[in-house]
C-alpha positions in Angstrom: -7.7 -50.2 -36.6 -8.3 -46.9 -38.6 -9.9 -45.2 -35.7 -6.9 -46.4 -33.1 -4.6 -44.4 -35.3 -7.2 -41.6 -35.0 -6.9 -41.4 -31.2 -2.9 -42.0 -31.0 -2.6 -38.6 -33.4 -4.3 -35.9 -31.6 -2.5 -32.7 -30.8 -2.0 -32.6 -27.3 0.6 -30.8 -24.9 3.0 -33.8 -23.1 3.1 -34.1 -19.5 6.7 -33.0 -20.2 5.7 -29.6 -21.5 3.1 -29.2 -18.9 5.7 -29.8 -16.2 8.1 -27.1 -17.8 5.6 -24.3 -18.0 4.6 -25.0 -14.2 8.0 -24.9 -13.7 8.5 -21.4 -15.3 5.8 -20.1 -13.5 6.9 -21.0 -9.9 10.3 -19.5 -10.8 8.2 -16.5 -11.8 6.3 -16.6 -8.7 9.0 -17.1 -6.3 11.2 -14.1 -7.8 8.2 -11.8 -7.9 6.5 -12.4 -4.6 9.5 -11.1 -2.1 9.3 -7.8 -4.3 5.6 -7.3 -3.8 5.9 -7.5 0.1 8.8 -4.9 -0.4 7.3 -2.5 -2.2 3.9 -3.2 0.3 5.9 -1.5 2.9 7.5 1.2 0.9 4.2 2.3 -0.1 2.8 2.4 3.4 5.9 4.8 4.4 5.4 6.7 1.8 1.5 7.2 2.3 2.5 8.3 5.6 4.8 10.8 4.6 1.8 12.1 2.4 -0.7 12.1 5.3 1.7 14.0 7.6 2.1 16.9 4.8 -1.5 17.2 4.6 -1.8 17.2 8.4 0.8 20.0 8.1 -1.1 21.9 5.6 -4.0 21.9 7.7 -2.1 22.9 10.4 -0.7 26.0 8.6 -4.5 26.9 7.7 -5.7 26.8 11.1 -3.0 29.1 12.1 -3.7 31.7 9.2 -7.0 31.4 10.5 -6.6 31.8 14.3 -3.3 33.2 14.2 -1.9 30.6 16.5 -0.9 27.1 15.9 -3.6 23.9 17.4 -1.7 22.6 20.6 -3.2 18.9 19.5 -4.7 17.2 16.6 -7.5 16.9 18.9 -7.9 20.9 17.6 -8.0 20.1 14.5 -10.4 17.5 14.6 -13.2 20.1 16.1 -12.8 22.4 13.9 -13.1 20.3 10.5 -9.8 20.8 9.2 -9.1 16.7 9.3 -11.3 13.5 10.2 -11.3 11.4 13.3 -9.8 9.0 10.9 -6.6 10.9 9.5 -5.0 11.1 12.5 -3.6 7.2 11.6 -1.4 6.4 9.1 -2.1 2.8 7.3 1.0 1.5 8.5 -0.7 1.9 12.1 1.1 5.3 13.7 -0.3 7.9 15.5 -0.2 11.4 13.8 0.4 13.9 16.8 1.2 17.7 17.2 4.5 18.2 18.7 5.3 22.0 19.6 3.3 22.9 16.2 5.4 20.0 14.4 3.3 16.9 13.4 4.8 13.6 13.3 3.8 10.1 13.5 4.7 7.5 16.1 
């Protein structure tokens, strides 16, 4: 009998309290995970913004350099000032030279 008691009075969580802190964390969850996939695309934009300036920088170096402006990226690809690989954004656009501007489609 002594060792019945001894099994009733462990310290355990209920399934009561386990159900309330899987509770909390869905409600967690489920308010955090629509702000993650905003910010995702905020950060994307914003990475392109930060890839075009650097384009454009490059751009104003090749003309100090060959005192004109590169009709294409293709230009500046050649001649070292960016990679093959910086002419996309992560968000999937195109960086292009348009009359010596660069943006992204």
């Amino acid at each position: 009998m002594h060792k019945i008691k001894k099994l009733y009075n462990k310290k355990a969580f209920t399934l009561i309290e386990m159900l309330l802190v899987l509770l909390i964390i869905s409600l967690l969850l489920i308010l955090i995970i629509p702000n993650i996939a905003k910010q995702s695309s905020h950060i994307q934009s914003t990475g392109c913004e930060a890839q075009i300036k650097m384009v454009e920088s490059q751009v104003e170096a090749y003309t100090l350099k060959h005192n004109k402006k590169p009709q294409s990226i293709e230009e500046l690809i050649s001649d070292g000032y960016i990679k093959e690989n910086q002419k996309y954004c992560k968000s999937g656009a195109t960086i292009h030279i348009n009359n010596g501007e660069v943006v992204a489609n």
